[in-house]
DRENVO-210000 format. One record per residue (C-alpha): x negated, y, z; residue number from 1. Coordinates in steps of 0.05 Angstrom, whole numbers, always signed. Each point is the difference from the previous one (the first is absolute). Example, Ala and Ser with C-alpha at 12.3 -4.5 7.8 and 13.67 -1.06 7.14 Angstrom:
<pts>
-246	-90	+156	1
-27	+69	-13	2
</pts>
This chain:
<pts>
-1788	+257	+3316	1
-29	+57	+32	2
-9	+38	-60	3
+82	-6	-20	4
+7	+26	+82	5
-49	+61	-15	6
+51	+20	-65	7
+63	-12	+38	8
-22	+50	+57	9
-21	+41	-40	10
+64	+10	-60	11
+46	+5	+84	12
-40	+60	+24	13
+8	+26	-74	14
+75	-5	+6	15
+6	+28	+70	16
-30	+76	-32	17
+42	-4	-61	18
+61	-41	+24	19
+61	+37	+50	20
-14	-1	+75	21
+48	-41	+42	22
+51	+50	+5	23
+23	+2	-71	24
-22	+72	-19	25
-14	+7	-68	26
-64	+39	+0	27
-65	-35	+0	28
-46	-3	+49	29
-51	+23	-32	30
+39	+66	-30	31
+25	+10	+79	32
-70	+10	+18	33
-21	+47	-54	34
+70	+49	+30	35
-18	-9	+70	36
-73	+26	-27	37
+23	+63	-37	38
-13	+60	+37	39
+56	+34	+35	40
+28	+74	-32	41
-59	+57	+16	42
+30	+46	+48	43
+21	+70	-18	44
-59	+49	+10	45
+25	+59	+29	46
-42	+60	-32	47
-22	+55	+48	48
+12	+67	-14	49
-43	+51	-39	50
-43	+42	+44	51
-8	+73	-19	52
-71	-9	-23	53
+14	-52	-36	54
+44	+54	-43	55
-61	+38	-16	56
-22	-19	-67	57
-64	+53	+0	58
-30	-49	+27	59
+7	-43	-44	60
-22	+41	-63	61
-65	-15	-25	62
-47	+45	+33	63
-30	+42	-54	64
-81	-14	-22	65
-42	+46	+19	66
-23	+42	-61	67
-73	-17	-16	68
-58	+57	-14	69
-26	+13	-64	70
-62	-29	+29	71
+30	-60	+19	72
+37	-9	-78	73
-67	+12	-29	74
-35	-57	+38	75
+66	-47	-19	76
-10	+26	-74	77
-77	-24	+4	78
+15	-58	+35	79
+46	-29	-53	80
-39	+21	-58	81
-59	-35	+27	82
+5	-43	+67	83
-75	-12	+18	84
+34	-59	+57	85
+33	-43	-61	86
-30	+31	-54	87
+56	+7	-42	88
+13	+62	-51	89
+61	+27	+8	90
+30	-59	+33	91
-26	-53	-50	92
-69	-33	+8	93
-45	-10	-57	94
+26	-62	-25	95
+67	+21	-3	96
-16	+69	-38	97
-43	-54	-48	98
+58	-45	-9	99
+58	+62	-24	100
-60	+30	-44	101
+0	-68	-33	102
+65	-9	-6	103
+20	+80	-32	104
-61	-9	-42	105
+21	-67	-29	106
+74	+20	-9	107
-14	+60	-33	108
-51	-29	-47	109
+57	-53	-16	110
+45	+62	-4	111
-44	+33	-44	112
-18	-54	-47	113
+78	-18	-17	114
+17	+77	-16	115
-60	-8	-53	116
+12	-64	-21	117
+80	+24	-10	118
-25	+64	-36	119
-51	-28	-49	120
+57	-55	-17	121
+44	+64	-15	122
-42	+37	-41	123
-22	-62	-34	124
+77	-14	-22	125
+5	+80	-21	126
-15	+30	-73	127
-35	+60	+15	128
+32	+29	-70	129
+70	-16	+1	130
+57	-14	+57	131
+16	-67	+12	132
+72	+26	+13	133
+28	+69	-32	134
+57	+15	+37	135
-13	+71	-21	136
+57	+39	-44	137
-21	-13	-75	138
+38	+74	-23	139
-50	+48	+21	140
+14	+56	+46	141
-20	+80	-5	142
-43	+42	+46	143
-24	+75	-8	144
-47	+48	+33	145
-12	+51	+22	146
+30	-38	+70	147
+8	+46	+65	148
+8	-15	+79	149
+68	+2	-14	150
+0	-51	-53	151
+26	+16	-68	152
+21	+71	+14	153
-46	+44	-35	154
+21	+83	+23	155
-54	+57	+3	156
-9	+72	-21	157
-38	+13	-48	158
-35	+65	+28	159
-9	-44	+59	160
-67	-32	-15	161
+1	-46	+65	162
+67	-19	-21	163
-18	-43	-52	164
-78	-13	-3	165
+20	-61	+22	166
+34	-18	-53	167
-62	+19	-43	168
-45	-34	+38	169
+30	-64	-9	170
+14	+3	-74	171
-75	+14	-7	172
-27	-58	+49	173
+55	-44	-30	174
-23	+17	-78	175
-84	-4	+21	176
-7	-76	-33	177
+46	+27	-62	178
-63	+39	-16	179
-16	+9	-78	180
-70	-27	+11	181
+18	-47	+43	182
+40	-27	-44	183
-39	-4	-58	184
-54	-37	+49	185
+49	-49	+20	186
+59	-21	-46	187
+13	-10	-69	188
+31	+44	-44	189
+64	-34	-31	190
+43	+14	-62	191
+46	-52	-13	192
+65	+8	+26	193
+16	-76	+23	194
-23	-30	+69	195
-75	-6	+11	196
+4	-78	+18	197
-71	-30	+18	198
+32	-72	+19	199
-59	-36	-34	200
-53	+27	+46	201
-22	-42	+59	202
+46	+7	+67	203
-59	+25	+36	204
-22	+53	-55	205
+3	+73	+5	206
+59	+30	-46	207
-4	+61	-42	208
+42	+63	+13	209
+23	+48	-46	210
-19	+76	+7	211
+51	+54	+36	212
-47	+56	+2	213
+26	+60	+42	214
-3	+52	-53	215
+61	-28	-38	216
+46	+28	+61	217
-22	+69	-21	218
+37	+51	+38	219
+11	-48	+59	220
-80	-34	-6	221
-31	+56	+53	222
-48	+15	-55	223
+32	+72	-32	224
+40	+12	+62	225
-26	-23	+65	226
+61	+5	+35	227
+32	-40	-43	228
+65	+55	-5	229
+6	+4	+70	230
-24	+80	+0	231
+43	+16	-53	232
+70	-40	+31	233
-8	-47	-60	234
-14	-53	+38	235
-33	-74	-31	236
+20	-73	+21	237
-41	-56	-23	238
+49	-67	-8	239
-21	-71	+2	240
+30	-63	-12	241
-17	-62	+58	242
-66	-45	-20	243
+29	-66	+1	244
-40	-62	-28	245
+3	-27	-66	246
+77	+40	-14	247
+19	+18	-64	248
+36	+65	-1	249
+51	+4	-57	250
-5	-62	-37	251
-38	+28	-50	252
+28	+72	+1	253
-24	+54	+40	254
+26	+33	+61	255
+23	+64	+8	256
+19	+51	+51	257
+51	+60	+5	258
+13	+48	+58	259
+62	+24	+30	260
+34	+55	+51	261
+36	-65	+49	262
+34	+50	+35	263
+21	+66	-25	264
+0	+27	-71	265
-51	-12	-55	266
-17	+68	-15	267
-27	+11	+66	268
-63	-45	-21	269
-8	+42	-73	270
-47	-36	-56	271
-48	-43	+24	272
-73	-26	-36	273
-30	-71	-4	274
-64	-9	-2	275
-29	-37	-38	276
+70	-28	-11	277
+61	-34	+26	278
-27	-69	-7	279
-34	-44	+16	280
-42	-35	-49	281
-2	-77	-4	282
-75	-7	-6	283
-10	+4	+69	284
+31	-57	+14	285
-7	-56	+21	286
-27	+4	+71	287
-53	-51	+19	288
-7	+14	+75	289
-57	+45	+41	290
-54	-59	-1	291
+7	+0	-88	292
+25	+72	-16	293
-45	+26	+39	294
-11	+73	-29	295
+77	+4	-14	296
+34	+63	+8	297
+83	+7	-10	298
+24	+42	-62	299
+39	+59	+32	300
+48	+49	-28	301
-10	+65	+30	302
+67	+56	-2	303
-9	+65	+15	304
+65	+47	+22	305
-23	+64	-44	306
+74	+20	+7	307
+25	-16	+74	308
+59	+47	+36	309
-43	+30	+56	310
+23	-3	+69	311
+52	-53	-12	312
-17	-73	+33	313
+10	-51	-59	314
+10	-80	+1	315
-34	-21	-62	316
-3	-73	-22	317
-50	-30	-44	318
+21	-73	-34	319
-29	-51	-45	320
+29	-30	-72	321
-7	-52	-29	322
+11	-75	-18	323
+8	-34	+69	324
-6	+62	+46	325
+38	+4	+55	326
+16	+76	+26	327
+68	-11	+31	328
-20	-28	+62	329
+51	+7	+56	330
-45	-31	+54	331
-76	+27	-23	332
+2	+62	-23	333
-72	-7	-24	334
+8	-52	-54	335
-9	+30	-65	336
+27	+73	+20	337
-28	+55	+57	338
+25	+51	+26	339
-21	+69	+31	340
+10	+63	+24	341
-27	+62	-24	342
+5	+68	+30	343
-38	+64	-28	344
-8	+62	+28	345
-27	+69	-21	346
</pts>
């Protein structure tokens, strides 16, 4: 019985906090309580006027450092590159220094060992005789020399030696491995007509070239005229066709070049000589690459302008013919064709 008395008193206080007061108003009592505890409204706090120093901002700019001695940087400079109080060097102790050593010395060494281990996997996958990939332009294109600052303009006088000893010395530097001893040493001399194929040698062995000795270019080989024209305003101009590997040039016909006035009217360029003809031969070709054709050197046709108008600038173009030569070329103006300027003076 007195436990049932305990739960009744206690569920009638429960109702008299939750349940409305006597007077029938509808809040709580409990939620009156909590109001009549808020806080009332903060006053309005009236703000007091600025005084005139409080207007002046100078002082309340930073006052400025004063500036140190040079003494005084010089003892901050030995302090931080060694402080005998923490003994650190240069703000790290020795343990740190040890620690980024360790760590630039590792990642480089990783660093180090992929860019090997990337480039012996490259040249493992590459043949070191032939292009994976030839993208390159199978019709061959043209280039000549004597070549200039300028380019392709070739214009001196001809009693004007340090007009064109240029021009001389490169035609002799360029013709030094054409040598007729040299190539006798070197290359084989050939006869037939047809390519020199060697496809049933090894990959890796050493191909035979055939002989272009220098003296066949006669008046334009530096050997009976040392200035290859260029005194006399009958100017030389070796031509070569592009190296490229394993082409074909003709299919089975040789190739053959002709020089014309591009601008301007023939007559202006007169007869001109090839030496030791226009063509060029087909048993110097194929072309097994630099590591196989090793003591290789291009057939060249060499023209010489015995009959050129003096002081008269001239636009000559030299082309190719020939099965599958391409000298048309509105976009390279190298493939199979060149073209020049020549001007000669007196």
């Amino acid at each position: 019985m007195e436990a049932n008395s305990t739960a009744d008193g206690a569920e009638e206080q429960l109702r008299e906090n939750y349940l409305p007061n006597a007077a029938g108003e509808g809040e709580p009592r409990r939620e009156m309580e909590l109001v009549e505890a808020l806080p009332d409204e903060e006053e309005e706090v009236e703000h007091q006027p600025l005084e005139a120093e409080d207007l002046n901002f100078e002082k309340w700019k930073p006052k400025p450092k004063p500036k140190k001695t040079f003494k005084q940087k010089m003892a901050e400079l030995k302090k931080y590159v060694w402080n005998p109080e923490t003994r650190e060097f240069m703000g790290r102790s020795g343990k740190s220094w040890s620690l980024i050593l360790l760590f630039y010395s590792v990642l480089y060494a990783f660093l180090a060992a992929m860019f090997a281990a990337c480039m012996w996997a490259l040249m493992w996958s590459i043949n070191p005789y032939a292009p994976t990939y030839n993208d390159r332009v199978m019709p061959p294109g043209m280039m000549m020399l004597p070549r200039s600052y300028n380019g392709f303009d070739i214009s001196f006088n001809a009693s004007d030696v340090s007009s064109w000893i240029k021009y001389v010395e490169t035609l002799q530097e360029y013709l030094k491995p054409y040598d007729d001893a040299l190539q006798e040493q070197q290359n084989v001399y050939c006869t037939k007509e047809g390519y020199y194929m060697q496809e049933e040698e090894k990959e890796s062995a050493q191909r035979r070239a055939c002989q272009f000795k220098r003296s066949w270019l006669k008046d334009c080989s530096g050997l009976q005229d040392p200035d290859f024209g260029y005194s006399q305003g009958k100017p030389c101009v070796l031509l070569k066709m592009n190296r490229i590997l394993g082409y074909l040039p003709g299919q089975g016909t040789p190739v053959y070049v002709t020089c014309t006035v591009k601008k301007g009217e023939q007559k202006n360029i007169g007869i001109m000589e090839f030496y030791p003809s226009n063509v060029f031969k087909l048993m110097y070709y194929p072309y097994y690459g630099k590591l196989r054709h090793v003591n290789y050197t291009n057939p060249l046709v060499a023209v010489r302008f015995s009959e050129v108008q003096l002081d008269t600038q001239i636009s000559v173009q030299c082309k190719l013919h020939g099965k599958g030569i391409i000298n048309d070329s509105p976009t390279d103006r190298f493939l199979g064709s060149v073209s020049f300027t020549l001007l000669v003076g007196a």
